[in-house]
N, C-alpha and C positions, 0 to 999 in steps of 0.2 A: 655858287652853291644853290642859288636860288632857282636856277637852270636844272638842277638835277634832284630837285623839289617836284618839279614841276612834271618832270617827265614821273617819278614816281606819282605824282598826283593822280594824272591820267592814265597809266597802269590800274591805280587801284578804283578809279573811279568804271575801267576798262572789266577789271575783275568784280566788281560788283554786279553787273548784268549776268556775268557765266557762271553757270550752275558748277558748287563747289561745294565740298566736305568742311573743305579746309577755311577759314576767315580771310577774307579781302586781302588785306593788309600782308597775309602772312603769301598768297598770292602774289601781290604787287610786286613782295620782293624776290622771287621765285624769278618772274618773268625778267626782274632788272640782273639779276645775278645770270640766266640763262645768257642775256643780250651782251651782258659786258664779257662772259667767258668766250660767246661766239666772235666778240671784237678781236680778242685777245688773240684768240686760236687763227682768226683770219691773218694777225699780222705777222704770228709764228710761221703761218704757211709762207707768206708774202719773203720774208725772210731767209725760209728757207730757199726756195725759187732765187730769189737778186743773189744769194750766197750761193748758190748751186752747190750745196750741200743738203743732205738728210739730217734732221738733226735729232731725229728718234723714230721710230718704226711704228710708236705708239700715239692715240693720243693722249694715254695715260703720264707723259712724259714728264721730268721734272720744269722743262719749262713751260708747262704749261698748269700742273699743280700749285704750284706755289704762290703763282698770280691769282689763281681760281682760288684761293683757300682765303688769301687775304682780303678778296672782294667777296667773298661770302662772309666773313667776320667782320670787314668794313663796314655792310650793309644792312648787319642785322643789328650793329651798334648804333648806326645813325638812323637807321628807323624805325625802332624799338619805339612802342609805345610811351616811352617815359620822355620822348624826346621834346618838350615844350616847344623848342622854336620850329619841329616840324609841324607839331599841330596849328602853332600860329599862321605858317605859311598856308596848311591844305585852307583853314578859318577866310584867311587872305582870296585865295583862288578860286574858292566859292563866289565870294564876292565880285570876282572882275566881271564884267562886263561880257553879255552871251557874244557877240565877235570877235571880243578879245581871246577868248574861251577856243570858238572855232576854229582860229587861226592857230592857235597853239595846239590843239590838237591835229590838225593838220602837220606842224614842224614835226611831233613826236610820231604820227605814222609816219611819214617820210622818212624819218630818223632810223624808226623799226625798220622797213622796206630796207634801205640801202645798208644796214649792217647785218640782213639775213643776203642779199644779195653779193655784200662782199665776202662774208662766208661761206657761199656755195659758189664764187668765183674762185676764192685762191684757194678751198678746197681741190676744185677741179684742175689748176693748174699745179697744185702742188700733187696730186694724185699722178697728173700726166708726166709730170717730173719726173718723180719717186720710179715711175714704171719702166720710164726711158733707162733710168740710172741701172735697175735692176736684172736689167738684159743680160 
């Protein structure tokens, strides 16, 4: 859990520099529910591809709703302002140490990179799929 502290951490510490309407925080979690649906949607693709099946024409699909819905209400629960032990932790990672800081910002770009990169991989294979099938 501490691991997905952390990544919120840097999000919101991320969204504090960009010019926004909206509050950091409510930002932070914007960005972590975008990143987990793109995971999600990537592994639907990934899925459909090894299955060599379509498994909906949409990506409005029920499989992919219902993940998304639950990690949008998972994450507005666990990081709701009211949540004490995440304030402890952000309290906590202020404090570590600027290399330790670095380096961790460093895992969570990488982190962002390769789950935008796996979604425009098995986007693209599942597109090329879907188009072969549709012949």
């Amino acid at each position: 859990m501490k691991i997905y502290y952390y990544i919120y951490y840097k999000l919101l510490k991320f969204t504090k520099w960009s010019p926004s309407i909206f509050p950091s925080d409510f930002n932070a979690v914007v960005l972590l529910n975008g990143l987990e649906i793109a995971f999600i949607a990537s592994i639907c693709f990934f899925i459909e591809v090894y299955n060599k099946k379509i498994m909906s024409d949409s990506i409005f699909s029920l499989e992919l709703i219902i993940p998304s819905v639950f990690i949008v209400i998972l994450n507005a629960t666990i990081f709701s302002n009211k949540n004490k032990e995440l304030v402890n932790y952000i309290k906590s990672f202020d404090l570590w140490p600027k290399q330790k800081n670095i380096r961790g910002t460093i895992g969570v770009v990488i982190l962002v990179i390769c789950i935008i990169l796996l979604c425009i991989i098995s986007g693209d294979l599942s597109g090329k799929y879907n188009s072969l099938n549709n012949r």
